[in-house]
C-alpha positions in Angstrom: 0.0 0.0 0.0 1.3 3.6 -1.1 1.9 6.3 1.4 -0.8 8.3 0.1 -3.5 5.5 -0.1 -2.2 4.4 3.7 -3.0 8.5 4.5 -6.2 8.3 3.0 -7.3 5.4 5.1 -6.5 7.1 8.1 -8.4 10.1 7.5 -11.1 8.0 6.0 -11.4 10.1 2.9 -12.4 8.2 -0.4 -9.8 9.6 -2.5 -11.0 8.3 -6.1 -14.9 9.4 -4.8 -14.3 12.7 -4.2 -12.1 12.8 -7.7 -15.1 11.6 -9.7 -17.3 13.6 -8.2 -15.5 16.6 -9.2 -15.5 15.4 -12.7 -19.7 14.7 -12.7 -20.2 17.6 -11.1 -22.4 19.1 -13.2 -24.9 22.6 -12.1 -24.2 23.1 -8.7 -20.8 23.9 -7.8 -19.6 20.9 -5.2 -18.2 23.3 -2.4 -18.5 20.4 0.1 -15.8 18.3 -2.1 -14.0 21.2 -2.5 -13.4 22.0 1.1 -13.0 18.8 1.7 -9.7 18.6 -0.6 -8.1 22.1 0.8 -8.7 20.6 4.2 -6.5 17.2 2.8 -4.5 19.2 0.1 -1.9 16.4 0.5 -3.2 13.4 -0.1 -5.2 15.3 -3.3 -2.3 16.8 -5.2 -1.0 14.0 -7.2 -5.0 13.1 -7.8 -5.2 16.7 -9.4 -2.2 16.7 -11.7 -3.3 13.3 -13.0 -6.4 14.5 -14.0 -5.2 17.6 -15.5 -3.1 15.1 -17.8 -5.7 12.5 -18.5 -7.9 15.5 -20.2 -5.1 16.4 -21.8 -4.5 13.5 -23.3 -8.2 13.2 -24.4 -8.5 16.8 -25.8 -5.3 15.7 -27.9 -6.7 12.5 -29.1 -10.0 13.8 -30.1 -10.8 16.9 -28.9 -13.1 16.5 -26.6 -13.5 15.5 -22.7 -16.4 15.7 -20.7 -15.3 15.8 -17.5 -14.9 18.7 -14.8 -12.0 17.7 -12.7 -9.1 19.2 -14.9 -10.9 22.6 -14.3 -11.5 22.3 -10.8 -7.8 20.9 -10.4 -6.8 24.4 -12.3 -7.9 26.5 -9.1 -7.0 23.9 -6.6 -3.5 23.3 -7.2 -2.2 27.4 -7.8 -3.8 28.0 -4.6 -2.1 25.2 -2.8 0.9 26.7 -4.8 1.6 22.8 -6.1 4.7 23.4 -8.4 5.3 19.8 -9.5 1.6 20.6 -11.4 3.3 22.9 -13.7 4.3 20.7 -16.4 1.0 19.3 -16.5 -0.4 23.0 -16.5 1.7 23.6 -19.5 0.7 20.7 -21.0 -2.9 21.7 -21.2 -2.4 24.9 -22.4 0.1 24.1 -25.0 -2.9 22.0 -26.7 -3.6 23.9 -30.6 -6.0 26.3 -31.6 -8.7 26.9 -29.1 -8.5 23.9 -27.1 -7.0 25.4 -23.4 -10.3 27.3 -23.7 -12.6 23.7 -24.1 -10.7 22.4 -20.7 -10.4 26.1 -18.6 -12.8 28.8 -20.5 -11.9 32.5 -19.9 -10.1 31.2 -16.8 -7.2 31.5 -19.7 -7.5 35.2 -20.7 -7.9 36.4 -17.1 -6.0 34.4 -14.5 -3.2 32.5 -16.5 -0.5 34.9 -15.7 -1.1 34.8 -12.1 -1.1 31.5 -12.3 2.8 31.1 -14.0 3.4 33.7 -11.3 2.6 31.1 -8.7 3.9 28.5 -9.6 6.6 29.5 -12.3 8.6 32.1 -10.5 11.6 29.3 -10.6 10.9 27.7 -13.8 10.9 31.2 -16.0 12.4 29.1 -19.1 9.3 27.4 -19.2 7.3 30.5 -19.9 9.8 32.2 -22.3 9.7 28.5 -24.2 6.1 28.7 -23.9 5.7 32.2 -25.1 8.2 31.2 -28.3 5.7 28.4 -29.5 4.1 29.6 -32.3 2.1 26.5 -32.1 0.5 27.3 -28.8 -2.4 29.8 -28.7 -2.0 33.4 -29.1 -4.0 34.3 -25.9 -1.9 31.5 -23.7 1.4 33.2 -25.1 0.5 36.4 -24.1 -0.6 35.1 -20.7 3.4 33.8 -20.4 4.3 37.1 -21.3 2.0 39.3 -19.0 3.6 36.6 -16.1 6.6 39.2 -15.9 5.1 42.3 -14.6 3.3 40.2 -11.8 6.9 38.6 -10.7 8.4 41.9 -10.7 5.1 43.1 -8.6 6.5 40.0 -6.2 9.6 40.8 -5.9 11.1 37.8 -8.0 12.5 39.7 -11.3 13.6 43.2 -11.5 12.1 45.7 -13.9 15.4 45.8 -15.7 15.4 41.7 -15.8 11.5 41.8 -17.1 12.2 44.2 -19.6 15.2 42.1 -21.3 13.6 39.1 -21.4 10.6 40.6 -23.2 13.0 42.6 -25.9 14.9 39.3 -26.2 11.2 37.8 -27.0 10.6 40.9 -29.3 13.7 40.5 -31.1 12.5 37.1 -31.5 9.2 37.8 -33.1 10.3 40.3 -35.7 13.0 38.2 -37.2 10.4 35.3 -37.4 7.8 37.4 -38.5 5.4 36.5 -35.7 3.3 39.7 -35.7 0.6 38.2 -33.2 3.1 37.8 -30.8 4.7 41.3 -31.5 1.4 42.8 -30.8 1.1 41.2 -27.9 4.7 41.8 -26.7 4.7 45.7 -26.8 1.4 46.1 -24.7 3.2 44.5 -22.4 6.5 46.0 -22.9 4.3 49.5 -22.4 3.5 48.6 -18.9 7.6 48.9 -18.2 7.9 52.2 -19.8 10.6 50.6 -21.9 12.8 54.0 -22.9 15.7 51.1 -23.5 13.8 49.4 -25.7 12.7 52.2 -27.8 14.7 51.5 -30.8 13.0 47.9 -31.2 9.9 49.2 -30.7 9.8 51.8 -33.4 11.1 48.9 -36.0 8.0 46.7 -34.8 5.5 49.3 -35.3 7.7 49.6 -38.8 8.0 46.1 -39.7 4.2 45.1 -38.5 0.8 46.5 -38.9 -0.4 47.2 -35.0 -4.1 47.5 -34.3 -4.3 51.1 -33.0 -7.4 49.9 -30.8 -5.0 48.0 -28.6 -2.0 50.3 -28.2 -0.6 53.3 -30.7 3.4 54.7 -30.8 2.5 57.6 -29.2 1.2 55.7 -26.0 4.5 54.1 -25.6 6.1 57.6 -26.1 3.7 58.9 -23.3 4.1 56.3 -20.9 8.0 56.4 -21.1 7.9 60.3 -20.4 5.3 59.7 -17.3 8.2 57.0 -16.4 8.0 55.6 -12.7 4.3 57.1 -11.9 3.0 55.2 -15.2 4.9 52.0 -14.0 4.2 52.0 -10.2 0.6 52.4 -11.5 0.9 49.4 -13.7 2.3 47.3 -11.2 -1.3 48.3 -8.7 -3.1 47.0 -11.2 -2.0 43.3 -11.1 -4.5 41.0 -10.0 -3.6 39.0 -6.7 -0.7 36.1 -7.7 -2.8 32.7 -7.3 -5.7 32.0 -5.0 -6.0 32.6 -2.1 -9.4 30.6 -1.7 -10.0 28.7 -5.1 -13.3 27.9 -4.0 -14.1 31.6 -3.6 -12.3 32.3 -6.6 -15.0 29.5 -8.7 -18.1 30.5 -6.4 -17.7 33.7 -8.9 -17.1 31.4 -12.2 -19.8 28.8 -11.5 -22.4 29.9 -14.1 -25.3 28.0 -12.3 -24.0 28.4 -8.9 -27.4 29.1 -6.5 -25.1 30.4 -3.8 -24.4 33.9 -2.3 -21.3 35.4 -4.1 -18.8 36.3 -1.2 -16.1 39.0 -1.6 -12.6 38.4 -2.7 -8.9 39.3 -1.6 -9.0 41.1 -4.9 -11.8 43.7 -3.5 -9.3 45.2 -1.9 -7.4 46.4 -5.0 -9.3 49.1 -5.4 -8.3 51.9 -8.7 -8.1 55.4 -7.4 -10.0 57.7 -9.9 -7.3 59.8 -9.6 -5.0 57.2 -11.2 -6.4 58.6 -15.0 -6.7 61.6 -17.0 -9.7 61.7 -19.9 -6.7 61.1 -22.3 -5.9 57.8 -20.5 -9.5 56.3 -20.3 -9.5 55.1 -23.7 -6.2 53.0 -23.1 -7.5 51.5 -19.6 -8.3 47.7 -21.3 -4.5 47.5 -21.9 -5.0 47.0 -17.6 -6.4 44.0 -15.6 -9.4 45.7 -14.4 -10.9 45.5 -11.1 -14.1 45.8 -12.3 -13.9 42.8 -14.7 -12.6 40.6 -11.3 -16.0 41.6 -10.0 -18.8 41.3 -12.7 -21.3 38.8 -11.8 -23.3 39.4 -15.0 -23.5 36.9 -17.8 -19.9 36.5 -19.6 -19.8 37.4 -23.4 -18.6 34.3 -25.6 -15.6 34.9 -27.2 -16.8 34.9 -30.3 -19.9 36.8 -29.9 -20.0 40.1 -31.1 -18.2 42.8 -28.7 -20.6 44.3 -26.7 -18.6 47.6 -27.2 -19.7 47.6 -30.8 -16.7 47.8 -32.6 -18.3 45.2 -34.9 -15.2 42.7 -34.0 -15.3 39.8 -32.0 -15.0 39.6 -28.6 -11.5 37.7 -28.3 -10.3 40.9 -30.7 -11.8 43.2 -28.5 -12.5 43.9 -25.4 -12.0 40.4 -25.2 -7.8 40.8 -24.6 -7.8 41.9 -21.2 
């Protein structure tokens, strides 16, 4: 008998039940399995990564899976701070096209970069490897690359370190042509108010055709003249690394769920007003928003129309955040 199936016995918790319950669980969130894992974190943990990898394996082989685990496992496992569940992680949402979004939704768009800040701040080659793939999805790639501005938030990277590893992934993109990427790499680069990495910049905004709805020369130029004020400022506006309570964190994400919707850690990152001039409102989706983090309403498909009416879809819109 294994060490974690002796554990089990003497806590009396039915390990493979509570694993296929999370995967039936169907319109009710199952809080009381929930707890019941962060109260036995240890003997669930390998349980979690396996199932991350079995629905990876089935979204590869067919593109499809049913189940519900892989999701929960998602939430569980940053909060617990699990790093051997990386690689697993990074499996998942290495899969092609659109399918990290069949396994996690808009979990992807909106926490994936605080997740690779929990649990990658000592594996960093796996995110710039990750944000290199041009065979992984655009949205996941820019998640790896937003994962720098919330380890220099921690404390792990300096804003000098940050900076050169996203003009090394710049450099990268323009001499491969990757103009998703490049995009996607200066909004980023923006946040640092990169005056070093001016000269690059100008040759991407040269070399590839920039959508002026998510970020224009001049906006650079601006922020690099505001300079530690516009950076500081950037830095607020991280949402909290990990979870702090995943079952807090997917009381908000449960469509269906029937129950009260408690407040987060993240209420307390408030945006002072006073943070934006009229000139800067029209640039604020280049921020995570608190506002976002709180919206209870009904969540737009990604490829529904923008609500904004730009007449693109979502994912191209308002969608990036």
């Amino acid at each position: 008998m294994d060490q974690i199936s002796a554990t089990a016995q003497e806590t009396h918790v039915d390990v493979e039940a509570v694993m296929r319950q999370l995967d039936e669980a169907g319109e009710k969130l199952p809080v009381e399995q929930l707890r019941l894992i962060q109260r036995h974190r240890d003997l669930f943990i390998s349980p979690l990564i396996e199932s991350i990898r079995q629905a990876t394996t089935s979204l590869a082989s067919d593109g499809s899976y049913d189940g519900n685990a892989a999701y929960f496992a998602y939430f569980l496992l940053t909060e617990f701070k699990a790093k051997p569940a990386l690689p697993a992680i990074i499996d998942s949402v290495s899969l092609p096209d659109e399918l990290p979004f069949e396994l996690y939704g808009d979990a992807i768009t909106e926490h994936l970069s605080s997740v690779f800040a929990a649990l990658a701040n000592e594996s960093l080659e796996i995110i710039d490897q990750l944000i290199m793939n041009r065979e992984v999805n655009e949205y996941v790639r820019w998640g790896g690359a937003q994962t720098y501005r919330y380890l220099v938030r921690d404390g792990v990277l300096t804003r000098e370190q940050a900076v050169e590893k996203l003009r090394a992934h710049l450099r990268d993109a323009l001499q491969n042509n990757d103009s998703i990427i490049t995009e996607f790499l200066l909004s980023e680069l923006y946040q640092f108010t990169p005056h070093e990495a001016w000269d690059e910049i100008q040759q991407a905004f040269r070399q590839v055709k920039i959508d002026p709805f998510m970020l224009r020369l001049e906006d650079i130029k601006k922020a690099i003249d505001e300079g530690d004020t516009f950076f500081e400022k950037s830095l607020r506006q991280c949402r909290p690394t990990g979870f702090s309570d995943a079952v807090v964190e997917l009381e908000r994400w449960y469509a269906l769920s029937d129950r009260p919707i408690p407040k987060t850690d993240f209420d307390s990152y408030q945006v002072d007003d006073d943070d934006y001039d009229d000139d800067e409102l029209i640039d604020s989706h280049l921020f995570d928003d608190p506002a976002t983090i709180r919206n209870t309403s009904q969540r737009v498909g990604r490829n529904e129309p923008c609500p904004c009416g730009s007449g693109k879809k979502y994912k191209k819109c308002c969608g990036r955040n």
